[in-house]
C-alpha positions as CSV (number, residue, x, y, z in Angstrom):
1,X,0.0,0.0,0.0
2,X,1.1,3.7,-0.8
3,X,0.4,4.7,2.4
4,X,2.5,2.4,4.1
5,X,5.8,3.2,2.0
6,X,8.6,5.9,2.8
7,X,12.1,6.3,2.7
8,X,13.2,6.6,6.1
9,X,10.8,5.4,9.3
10,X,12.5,7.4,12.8
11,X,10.7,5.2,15.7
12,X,10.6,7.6,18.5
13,X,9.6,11.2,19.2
14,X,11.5,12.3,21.5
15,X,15.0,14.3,21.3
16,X,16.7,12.4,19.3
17,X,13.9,11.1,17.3
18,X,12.7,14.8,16.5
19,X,16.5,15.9,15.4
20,X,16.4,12.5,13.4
21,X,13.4,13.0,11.7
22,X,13.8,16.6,10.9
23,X,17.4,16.0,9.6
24,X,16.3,13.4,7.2
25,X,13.2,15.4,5.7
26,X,15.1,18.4,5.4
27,X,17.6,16.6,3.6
28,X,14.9,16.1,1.1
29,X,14.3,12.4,2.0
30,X,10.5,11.0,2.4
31,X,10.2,10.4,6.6
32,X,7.7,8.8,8.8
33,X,8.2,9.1,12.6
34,X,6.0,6.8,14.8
35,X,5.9,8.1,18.5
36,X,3.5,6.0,21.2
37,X,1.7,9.0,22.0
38,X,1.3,12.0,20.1
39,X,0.9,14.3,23.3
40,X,4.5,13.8,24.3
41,X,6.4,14.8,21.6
42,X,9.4,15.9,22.4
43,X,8.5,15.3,26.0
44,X,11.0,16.7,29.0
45,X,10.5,13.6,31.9
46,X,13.2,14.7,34.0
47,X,14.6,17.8,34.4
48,X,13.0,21.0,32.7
49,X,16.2,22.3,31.4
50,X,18.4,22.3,28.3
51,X,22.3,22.4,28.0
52,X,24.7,22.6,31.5
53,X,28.8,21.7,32.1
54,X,29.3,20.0,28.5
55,X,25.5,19.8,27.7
56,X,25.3,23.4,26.0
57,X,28.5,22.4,24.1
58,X,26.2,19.7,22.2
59,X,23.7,22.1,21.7
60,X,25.3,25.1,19.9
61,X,27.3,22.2,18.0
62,X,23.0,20.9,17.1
63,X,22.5,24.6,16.1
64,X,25.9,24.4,13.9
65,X,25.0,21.5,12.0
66,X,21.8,22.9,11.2
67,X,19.6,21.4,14.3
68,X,16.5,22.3,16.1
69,X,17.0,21.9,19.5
70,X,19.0,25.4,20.2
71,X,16.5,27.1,18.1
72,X,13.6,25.6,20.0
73,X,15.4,26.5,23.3
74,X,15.9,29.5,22.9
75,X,12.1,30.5,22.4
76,X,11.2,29.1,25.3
77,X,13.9,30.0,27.7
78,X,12.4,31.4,31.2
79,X,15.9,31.8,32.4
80,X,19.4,31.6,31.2
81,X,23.0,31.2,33.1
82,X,26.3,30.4,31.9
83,X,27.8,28.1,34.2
84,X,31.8,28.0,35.1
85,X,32.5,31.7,34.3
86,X,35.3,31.1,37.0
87,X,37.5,28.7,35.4
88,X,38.9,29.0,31.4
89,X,37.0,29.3,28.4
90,X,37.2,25.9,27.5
91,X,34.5,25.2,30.2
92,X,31.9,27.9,29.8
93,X,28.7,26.3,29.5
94,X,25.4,27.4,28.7
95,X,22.1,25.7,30.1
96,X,18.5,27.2,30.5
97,X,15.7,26.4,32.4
98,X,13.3,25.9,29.8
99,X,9.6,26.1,29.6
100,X,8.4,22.4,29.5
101,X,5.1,22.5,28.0
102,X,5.8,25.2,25.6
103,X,9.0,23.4,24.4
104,X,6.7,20.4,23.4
105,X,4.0,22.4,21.7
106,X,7.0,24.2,19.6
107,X,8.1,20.9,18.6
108,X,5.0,19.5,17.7
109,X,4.2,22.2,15.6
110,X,8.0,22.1,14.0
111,X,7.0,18.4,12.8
112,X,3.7,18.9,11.6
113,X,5.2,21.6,9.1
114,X,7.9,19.5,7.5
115,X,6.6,18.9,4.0
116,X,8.4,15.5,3.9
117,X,7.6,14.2,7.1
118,X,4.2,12.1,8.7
119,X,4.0,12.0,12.1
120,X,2.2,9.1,13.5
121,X,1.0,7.7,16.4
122,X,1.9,4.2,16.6
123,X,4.0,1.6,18.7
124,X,6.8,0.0,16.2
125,X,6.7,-4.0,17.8
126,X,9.2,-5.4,15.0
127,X,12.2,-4.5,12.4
128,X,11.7,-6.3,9.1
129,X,14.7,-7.1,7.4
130,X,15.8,-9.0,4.0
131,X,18.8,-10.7,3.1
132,X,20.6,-9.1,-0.1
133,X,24.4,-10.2,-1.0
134,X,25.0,-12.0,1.6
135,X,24.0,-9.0,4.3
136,X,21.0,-8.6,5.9
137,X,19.5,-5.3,5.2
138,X,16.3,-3.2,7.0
139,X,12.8,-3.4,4.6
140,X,10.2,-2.1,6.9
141,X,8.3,-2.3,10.4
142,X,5.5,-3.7,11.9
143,X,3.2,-1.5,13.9
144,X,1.4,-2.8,17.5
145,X,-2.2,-2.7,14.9
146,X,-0.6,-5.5,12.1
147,X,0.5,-2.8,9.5
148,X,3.5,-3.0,7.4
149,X,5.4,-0.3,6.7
150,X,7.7,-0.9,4.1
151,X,11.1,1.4,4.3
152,X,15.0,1.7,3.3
153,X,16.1,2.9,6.5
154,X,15.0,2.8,10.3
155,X,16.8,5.0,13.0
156,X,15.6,3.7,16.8
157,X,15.3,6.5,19.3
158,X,13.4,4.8,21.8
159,X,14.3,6.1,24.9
160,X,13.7,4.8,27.8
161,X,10.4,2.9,27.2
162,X,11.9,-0.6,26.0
163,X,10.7,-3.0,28.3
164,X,10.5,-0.2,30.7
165,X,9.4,-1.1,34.0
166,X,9.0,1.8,37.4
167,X,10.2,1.5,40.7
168,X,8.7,3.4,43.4
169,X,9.9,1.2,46.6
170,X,8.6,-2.0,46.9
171,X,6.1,-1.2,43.7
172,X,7.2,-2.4,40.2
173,X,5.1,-2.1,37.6
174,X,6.0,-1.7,33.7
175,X,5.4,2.2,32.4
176,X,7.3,4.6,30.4
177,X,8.3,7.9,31.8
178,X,5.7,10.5,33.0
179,X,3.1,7.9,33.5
180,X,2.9,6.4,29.6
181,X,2.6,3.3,27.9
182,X,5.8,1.0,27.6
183,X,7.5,-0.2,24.3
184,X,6.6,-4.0,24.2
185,X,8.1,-6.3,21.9
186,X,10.6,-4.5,19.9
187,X,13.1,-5.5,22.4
188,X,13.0,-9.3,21.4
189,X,12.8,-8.1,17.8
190,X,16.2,-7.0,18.1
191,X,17.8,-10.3,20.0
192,X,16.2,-12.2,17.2
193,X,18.2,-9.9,14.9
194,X,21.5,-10.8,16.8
195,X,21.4,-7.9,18.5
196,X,22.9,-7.4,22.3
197,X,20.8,-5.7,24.8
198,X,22.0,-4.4,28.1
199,X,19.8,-3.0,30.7
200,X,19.8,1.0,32.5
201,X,18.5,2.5,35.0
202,X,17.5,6.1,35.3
203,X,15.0,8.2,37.7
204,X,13.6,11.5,38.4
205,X,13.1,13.4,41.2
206,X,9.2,14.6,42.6
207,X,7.4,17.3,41.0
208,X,6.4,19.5,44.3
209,X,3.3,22.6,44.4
210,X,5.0,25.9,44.3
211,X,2.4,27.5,47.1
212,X,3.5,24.6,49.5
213,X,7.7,25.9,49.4
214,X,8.6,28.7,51.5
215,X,10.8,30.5,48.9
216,X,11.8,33.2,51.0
217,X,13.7,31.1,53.3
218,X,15.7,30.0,50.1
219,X,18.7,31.0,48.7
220,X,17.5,32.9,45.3
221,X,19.4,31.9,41.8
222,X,18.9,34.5,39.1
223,X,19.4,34.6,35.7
224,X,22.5,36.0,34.0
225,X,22.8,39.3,32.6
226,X,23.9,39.2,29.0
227,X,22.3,36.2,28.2
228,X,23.8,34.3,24.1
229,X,21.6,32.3,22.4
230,X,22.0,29.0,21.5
231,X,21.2,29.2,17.9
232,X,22.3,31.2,15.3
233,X,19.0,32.0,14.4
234,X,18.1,33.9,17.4
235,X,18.9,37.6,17.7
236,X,21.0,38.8,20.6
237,X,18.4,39.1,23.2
238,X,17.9,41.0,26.8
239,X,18.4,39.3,30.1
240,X,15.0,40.9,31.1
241,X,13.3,39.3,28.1
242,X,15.0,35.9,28.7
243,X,14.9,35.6,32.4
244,X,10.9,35.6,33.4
245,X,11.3,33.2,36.4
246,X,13.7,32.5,39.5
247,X,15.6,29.4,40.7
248,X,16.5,28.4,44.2
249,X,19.2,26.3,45.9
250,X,18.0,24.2,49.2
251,X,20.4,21.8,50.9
252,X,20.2,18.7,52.8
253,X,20.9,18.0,56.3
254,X,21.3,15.8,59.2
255,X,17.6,14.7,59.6
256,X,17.4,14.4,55.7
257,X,20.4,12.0,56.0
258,X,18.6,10.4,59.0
259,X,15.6,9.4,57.4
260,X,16.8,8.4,53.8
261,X,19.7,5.9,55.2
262,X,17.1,4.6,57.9
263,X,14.9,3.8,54.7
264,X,17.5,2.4,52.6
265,X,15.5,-1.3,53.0
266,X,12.2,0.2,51.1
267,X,14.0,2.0,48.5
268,X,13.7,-0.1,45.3
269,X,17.8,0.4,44.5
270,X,19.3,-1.1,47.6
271,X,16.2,-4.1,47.8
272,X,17.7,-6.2,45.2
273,X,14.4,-5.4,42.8
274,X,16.6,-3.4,40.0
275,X,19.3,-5.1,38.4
276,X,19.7,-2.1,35.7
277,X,23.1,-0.2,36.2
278,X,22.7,3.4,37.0
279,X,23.9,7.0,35.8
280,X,27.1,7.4,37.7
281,X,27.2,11.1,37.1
282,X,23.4,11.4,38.2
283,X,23.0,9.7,41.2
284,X,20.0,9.2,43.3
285,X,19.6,11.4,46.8
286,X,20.4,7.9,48.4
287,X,23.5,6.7,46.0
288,X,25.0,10.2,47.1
289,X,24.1,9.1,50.8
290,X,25.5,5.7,50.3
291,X,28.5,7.0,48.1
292,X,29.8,9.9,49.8
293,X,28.9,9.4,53.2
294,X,31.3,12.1,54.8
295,X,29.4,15.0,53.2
296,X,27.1,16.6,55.8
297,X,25.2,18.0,53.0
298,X,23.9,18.3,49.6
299,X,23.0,20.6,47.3
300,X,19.3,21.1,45.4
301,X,17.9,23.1,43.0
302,X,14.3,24.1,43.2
303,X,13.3,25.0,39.3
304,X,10.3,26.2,37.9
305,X,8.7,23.7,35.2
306,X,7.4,26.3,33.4
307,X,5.3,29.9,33.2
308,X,1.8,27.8,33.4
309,X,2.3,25.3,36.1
310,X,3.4,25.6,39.8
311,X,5.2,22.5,39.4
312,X,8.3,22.4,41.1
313,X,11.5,20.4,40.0
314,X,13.8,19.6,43.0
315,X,17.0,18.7,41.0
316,X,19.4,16.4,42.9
317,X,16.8,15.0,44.9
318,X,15.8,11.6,42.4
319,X,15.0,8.7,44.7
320,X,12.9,5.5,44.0
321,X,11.5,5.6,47.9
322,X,8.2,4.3,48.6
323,X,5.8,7.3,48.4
324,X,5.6,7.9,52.2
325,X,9.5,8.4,52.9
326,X,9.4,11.1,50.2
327,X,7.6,13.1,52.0
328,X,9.3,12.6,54.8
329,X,12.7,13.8,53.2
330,X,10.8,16.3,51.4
331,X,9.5,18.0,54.8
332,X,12.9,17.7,56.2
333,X,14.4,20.5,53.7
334,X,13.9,24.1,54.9
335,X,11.6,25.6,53.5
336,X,9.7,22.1,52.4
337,X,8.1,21.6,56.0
338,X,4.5,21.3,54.1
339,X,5.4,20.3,50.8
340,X,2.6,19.1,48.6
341,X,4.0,16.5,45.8
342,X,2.2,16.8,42.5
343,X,4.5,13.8,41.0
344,X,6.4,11.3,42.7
345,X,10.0,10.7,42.3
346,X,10.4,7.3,40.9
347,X,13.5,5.5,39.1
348,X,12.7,3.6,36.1
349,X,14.8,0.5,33.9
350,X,14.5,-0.3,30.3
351,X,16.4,-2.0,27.7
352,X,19.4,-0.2,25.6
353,X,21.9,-1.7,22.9
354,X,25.1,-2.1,23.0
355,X,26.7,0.9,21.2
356,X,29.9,-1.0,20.1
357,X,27.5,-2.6,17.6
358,X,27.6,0.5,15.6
359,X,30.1,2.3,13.1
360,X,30.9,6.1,13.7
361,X,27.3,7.0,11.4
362,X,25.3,5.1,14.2
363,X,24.4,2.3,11.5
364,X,24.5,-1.1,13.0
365,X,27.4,-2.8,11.7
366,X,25.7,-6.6,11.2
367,X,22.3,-4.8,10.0
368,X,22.5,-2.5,6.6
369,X,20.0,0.5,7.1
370,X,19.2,-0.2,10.8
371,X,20.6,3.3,13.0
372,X,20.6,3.6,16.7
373,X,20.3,7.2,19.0
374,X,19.9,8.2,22.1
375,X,19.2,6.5,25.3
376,X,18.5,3.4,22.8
377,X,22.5,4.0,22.7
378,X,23.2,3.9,26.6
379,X,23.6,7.3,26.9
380,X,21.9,10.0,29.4
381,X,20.6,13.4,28.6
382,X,18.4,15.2,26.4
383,X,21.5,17.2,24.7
384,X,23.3,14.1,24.0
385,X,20.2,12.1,22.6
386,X,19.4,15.1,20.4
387,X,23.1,14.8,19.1
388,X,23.1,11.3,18.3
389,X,19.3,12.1,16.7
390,X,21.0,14.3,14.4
391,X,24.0,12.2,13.5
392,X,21.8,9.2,12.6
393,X,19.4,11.5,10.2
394,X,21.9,12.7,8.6
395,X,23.7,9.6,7.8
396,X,20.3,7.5,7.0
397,X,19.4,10.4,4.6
398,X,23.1,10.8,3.3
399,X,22.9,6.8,2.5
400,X,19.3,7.1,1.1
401,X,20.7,9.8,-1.7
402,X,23.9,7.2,-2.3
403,X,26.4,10.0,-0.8
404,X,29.2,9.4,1.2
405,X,28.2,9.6,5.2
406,X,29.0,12.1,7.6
407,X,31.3,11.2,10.1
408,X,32.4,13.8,12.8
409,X,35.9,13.3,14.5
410,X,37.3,14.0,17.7
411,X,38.7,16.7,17.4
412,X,35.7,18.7,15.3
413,X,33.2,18.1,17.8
414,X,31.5,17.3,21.1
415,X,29.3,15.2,19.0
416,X,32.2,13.3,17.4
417,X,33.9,12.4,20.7
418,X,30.5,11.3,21.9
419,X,29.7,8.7,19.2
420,X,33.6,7.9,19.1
421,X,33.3,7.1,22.8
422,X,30.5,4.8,22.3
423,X,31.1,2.8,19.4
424,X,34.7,2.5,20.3
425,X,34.8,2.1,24.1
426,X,31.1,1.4,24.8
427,X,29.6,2.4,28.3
428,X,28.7,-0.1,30.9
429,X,26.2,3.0,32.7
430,X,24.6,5.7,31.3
431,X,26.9,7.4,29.4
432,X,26.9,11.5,30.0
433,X,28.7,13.9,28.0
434,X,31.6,16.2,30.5
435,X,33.9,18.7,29.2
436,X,36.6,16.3,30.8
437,X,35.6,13.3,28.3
438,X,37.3,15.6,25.4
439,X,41.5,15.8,24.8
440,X,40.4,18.7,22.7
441,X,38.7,21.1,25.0
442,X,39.9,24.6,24.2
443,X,39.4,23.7,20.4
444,X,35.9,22.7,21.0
445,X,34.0,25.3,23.1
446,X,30.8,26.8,22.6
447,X,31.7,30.1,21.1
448,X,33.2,28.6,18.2
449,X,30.7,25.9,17.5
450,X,29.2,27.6,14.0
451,X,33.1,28.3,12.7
452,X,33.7,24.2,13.6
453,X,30.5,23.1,11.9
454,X,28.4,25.0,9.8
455,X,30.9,23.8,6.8
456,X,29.4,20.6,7.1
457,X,25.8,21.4,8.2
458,X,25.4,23.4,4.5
459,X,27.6,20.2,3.1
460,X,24.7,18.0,3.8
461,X,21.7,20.1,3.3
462,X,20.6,21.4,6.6
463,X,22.2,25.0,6.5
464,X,20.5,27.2,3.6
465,X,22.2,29.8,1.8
466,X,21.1,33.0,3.2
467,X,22.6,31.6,6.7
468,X,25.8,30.2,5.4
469,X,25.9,33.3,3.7
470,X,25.6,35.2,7.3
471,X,28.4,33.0,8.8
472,X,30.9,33.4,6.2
473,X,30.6,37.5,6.6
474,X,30.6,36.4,10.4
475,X,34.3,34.5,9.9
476,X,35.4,36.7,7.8
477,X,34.6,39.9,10.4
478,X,36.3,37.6,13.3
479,X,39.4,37.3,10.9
480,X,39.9,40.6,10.2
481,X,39.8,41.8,14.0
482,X,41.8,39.7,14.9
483,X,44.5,40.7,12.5
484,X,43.7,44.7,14.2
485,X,44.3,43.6,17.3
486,X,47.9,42.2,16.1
487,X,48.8,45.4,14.4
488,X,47.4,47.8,16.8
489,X,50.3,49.0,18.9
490,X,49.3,50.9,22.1
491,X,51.8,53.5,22.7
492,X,52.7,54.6,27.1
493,X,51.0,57.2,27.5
494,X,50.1,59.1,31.6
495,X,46.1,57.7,30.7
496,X,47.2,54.3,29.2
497,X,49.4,53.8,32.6
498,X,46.6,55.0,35.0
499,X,44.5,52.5,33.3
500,X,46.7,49.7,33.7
501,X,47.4,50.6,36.9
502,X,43.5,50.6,37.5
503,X,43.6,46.9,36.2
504,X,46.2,45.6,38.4
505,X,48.7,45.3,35.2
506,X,52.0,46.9,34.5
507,X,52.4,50.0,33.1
508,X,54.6,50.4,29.8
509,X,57.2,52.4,29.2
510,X,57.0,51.8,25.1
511,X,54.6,50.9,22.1
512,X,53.1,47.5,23.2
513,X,50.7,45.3,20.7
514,X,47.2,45.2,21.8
515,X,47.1,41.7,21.2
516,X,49.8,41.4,24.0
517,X,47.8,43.2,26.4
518,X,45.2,40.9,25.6
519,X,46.9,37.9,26.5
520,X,47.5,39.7,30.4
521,X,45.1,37.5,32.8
522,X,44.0,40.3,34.4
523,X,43.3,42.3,30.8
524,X,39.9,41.5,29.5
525,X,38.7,42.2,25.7
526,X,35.9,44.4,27.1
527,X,38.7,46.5,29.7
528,X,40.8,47.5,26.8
529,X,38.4,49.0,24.9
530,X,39.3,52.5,27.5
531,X,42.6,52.6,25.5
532,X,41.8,50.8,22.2
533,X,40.4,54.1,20.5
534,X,39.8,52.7,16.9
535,X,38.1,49.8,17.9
536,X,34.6,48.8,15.7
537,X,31.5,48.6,16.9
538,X,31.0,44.3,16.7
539,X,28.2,42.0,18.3
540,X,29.4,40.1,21.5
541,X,29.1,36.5,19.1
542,X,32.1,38.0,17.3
543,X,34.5,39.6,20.0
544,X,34.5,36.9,22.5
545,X,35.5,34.3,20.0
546,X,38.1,37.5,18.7
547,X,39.1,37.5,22.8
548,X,39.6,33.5,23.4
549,X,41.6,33.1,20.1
550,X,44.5,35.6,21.3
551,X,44.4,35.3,24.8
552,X,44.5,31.3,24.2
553,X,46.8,31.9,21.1
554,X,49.9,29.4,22.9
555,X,47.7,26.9,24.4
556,X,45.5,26.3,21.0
557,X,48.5,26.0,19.0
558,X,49.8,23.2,20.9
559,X,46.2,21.4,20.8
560,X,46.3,21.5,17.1
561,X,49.5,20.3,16.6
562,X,48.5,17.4,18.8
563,X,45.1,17.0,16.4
564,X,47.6,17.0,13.5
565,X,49.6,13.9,14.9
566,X,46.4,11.6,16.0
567,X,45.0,12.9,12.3
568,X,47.8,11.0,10.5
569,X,46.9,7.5,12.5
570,X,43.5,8.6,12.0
571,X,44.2,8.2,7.8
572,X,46.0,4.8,8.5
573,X,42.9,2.9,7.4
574,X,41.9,-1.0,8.7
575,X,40.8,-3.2,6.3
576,X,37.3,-4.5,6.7
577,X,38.1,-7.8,6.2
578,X,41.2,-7.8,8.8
579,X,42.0,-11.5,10.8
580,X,43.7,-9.8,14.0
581,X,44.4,-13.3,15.4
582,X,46.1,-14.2,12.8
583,X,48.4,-11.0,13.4
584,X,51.6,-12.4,14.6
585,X,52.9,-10.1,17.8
586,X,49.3,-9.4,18.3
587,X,47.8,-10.0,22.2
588,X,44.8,-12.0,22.3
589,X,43.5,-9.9,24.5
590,X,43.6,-7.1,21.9
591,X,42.7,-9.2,19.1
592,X,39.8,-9.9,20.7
593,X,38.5,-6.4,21.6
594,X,39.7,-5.4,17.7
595,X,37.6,-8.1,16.1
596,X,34.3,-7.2,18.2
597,X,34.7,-3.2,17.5
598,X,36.1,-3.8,13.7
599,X,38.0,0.2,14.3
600,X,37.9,1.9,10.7
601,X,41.4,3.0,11.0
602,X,44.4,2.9,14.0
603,X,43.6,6.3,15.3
604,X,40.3,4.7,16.8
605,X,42.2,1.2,17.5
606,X,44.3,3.7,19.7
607,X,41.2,3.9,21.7
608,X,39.9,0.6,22.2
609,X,40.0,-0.4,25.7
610,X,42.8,-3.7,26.2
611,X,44.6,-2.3,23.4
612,X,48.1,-0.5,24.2
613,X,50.7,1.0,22.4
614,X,52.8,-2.5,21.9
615,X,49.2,-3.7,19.7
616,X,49.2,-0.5,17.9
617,X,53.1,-1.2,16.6
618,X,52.1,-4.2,15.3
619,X,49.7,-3.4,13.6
620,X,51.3,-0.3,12.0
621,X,54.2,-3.0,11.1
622,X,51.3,-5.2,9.8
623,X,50.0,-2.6,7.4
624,X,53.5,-1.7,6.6
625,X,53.6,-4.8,5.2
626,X,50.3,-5.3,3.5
627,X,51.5,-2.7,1.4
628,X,55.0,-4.1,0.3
């Protein structure tokens, strides 16, 4: 049937399913995206905020490629911070509370628009699949109702609702997140194609009434004051028209501590009933207990979930207690002594695949068409399943058209280091994206995102001309400045002293490059601008990247010369069709690990876990000789 026939089938609508979906349609390709329920499109079940430490990286990297998530943030941002403005640039990360509701309606809508995309409500049970040439290869889906849908490609971006199954103490009963249906029956689907399941755990804190939290007692979190968007898209905007709401910080104490650890025997994570691993980096209230016992207290955030609710997300606080104990520790917070929960906390399990199943594009290796994304992959986060959304749309579409893939490397990208981390090294827990995960960390920071990737975003299709246009004048304007602040030469001068002076700097005594003065700690790009007379009026997108690149000039340097060196191992290719235990020299060991993974080249070999240096000679030596 006609109907039941596209290109490109996206079974999920959340995060990465959206960014999946859109990527593909754009990209001219015919798309169908089935979503369980139609309400909860691009759903936020945890936390109602977007970006954070690393997070906001993978964001403005989204908006680079040509994304939606940034652009979607930004219009329903009810307050915006930039976290780690005390350390270096490399670190500076964006992350907005977000207005939950609103952010699903936007999305919604987005979809609906798409001229090559249906959105359907529907429950995908099976993946149907053909054998061509001797590989097996993806021909369509079978929906919960008996239809066929016949297809070339099929990303999966199902979240956390395979198999899912909630934990709220001693009750267990199978659910998705925020109360919905679970996915049933895909999961043996994919063991009957050969591929390997493991099984997560994730949870959520309660959702608490906003009249029953004495906010005055709290400590008060505002909103920044020159707030950047995250997409190129959006114009520079006001803190006053970004910040509309409040956050506040609560802490635990000694009762708190009291009446969690007395309770550790009803909470469903220390009774034996989950046997999912959990997010290390997102522990429940009592992992932290448990984990860090020596700390008299914790901190929690108290966020707004948006402009038309009075629910209230305590971040920091997830717990799968029984429903009675959460109260308890919830009245034990100042400020919380008559807190009225509106949602209970509750931890939840569900099936994911093993992400070393994959190749760099997120296409299973053993299945031709069949793409993985998101939480599917093992991975935590909204941020990071939008990322992996995008990569797998783009890459289905790409393969659709007969074009050579996308593949993002290391040193490009948040993203790339992402997906490099999980099809090379895999991730035993939820795996969470950290500034710390990345060798290349002043190279990749938010500021710079667009010059990194926009290249490639118009390569594939999803930047259009009049805003590749923008961001080549945008380059070219951060080029030429600069170049002025290299030339300019500052000559001593009694006000040019005084003003050093005023900074804490030393005075000169001759003509001194403004670029040197730059590159003073205590010298900011916005100081100078008292003794930097000719200096052009520019938008704060353009001088802070202008800023970074000089005062960082020594430390980026080295970090490309480092990119340069794992670039060359990065072009010693692998053949497919490689025997590494018939590699003489070779450890078994690393034999082993290298024939499960199948590494493209030696670059990612280098990053195979069980495989040292002493492997990587031999094979160099081995392709030496391969080509004599």
């Amino acid at each position: 049937m006609k109907d039941f026939k596209t290109d490109i089938i996206v079974i999920g609508a959340g995060h990465a399913g959206i960014e999946a979906a859109l990527a593909s349609s754009r990209m001219g390709v015919d798309t169908v995206l089935f979503t369980i329920n139609l309400d909860a499109v691009g759903n936020m079940p945890c936390n109602p905020s977007i970006g954070g430490s690393a997070k906001g990286h993978l964001v403005f990297e989204i908006d680079a490629l040509g994304g939606e998530m940034g652009y979607a943030a930004d219009k329903v941002t009810i307050q915006s911070r930039t976290l780690n403005l005390g350390k270096g640039a490399a670190v500076h990360s964006k992350r907005v509370q977000a207005d939950r509701n609103a952010y699903k309606t936007i999305m919604k809508e987005t979809l609906e628009r798409e001229p090559n995309l249906r959105l359907v409500q529907g429950e995908i049970v099976d993946i149907l699949t053909e054998q061509t040439e001797g590989a097996l290869r993806v021909c369509g889906v079978l929906t919960h109702l008996g239809e066929v849908w016949e297809c070339k490609k099929v990303v999966i971006a199902a979240g956390t609702f395979l198999e899912s199954r909630i934990f709220v103490g001693d009750k267990v009963y199978s659910a998705g997140p925020d109360g919905m249906m679970p996915a049933k029956g895909l999961s043996a689907s994919l063991e009957r194609l050969g591929i390997r399941l493991q099984r997560f755990k994730t949870g959520t804190p309660a959702r608490v009434h906003r009249r029953s939290i004495n906010l005055s007692t709290l400590e008060e979190q505002r909103g920044e004051d020159i707030p950047t968007p995250y997409s190129a898209l959006t114009p520079e905007q006001d803190a006053d028209e970004v910040n509309k709401v409040a956050c506040h910080v609560v802490y635990t104490n000694k009762k708190t501590h009291e009446i969690i650890l007395g309770n550790l025997d009803r909470c469903a994570m220390y009774s034996g009933n989950i046997v999912g691993t959990g997010p290390r980096y997102c522990p429940s209230i009592e992992t932290k207990l448990v984990r860090f016992a020596d700390k008299e207290r914790h901190q929690l955030f108290v966020e707004p979930c948006g402009l038309d609710t009075d629910e209230m997300y305590i971040q920091g606080f997830s717990t799968s207690m029984p429903t009675d104990v959460q109260y308890e520790m919830l009245r034990s917070l100042e400020g919380f002594e008559n807190a009225e929960i509106m949602r209970y906390a509750y931890a939840i399990e569900y099936d994911s695949a093993e992400p070393t199943q994959m190749l760099p594009t997120l296409e299973f290796k053993t299945i031709s068409g069949l793409y993985g994304a998101g939480q599917f992959n093992g991975t935590s986060g909204y941020e990071e399943a939008a990322a992996q959304g995008l990569v797998a749309g783009i890459n289905a579409a790409l393969a659709v058209k007969g074009e050579e893939p996308m593949v993002l490397t290391r040193d490009s990208s948040y993203i790339g280091t992402l997906v490099d981390d999980l099809v090379t090294k895999g991730t035993s827990e939820p795996y969470r994206m950290m500034t710390s995960r990345s060798e290349y960390r002043l190279l990749l920071r938010q500021d710079n995102a667009d010059l990194r990737l926009t290249e490639i975003g118009h390569r594939v299709g999803l930047i259009g001309e009049e805003r590749y246009a923008r961001f080549l004048e945008k380059r070219a304007e951060i080029e030429k400045e600069i170049k002025r602040v290299e030339k300019t030469t500052i000559p001593p001068s009694v006000e040019v002293n005084a003003f050093l002076e005023s900074q804490g700097s030393t005075t000169i005594s001759t003509g001194i490059k403004l670029a040197e003065l730059l590159r003073r700690p205590e010298l900011t790009y916005e100081a100078l601008a008292a003794v930097d007379k000719d200096r052009p009026p520019l938008p704060r997108s353009i001088t802070t990247t202008v800023a970074i690149q000089i005062k960082y000039e020594g430390y980026i340097k080295r970090e490309l010369a480092e990119v340069e060196r794992q670039r060359k191992l990065e072009e010693k290719v692998l053949p497919k069709d490689i025997s590494y235990k018939d590699i003489l020299g070779l450890r078994l060991e690393a034999a082993e690990k290298l024939d499960k993974i199948r590494p493209m080249n030696i670059g990612q070999a280098s990053r195979i876990s069980g495989v040292n240096p002493a492997d990587i000679s031999v094979l160099l030596i081995y392709l030496t000789g391969l080509k004599r």
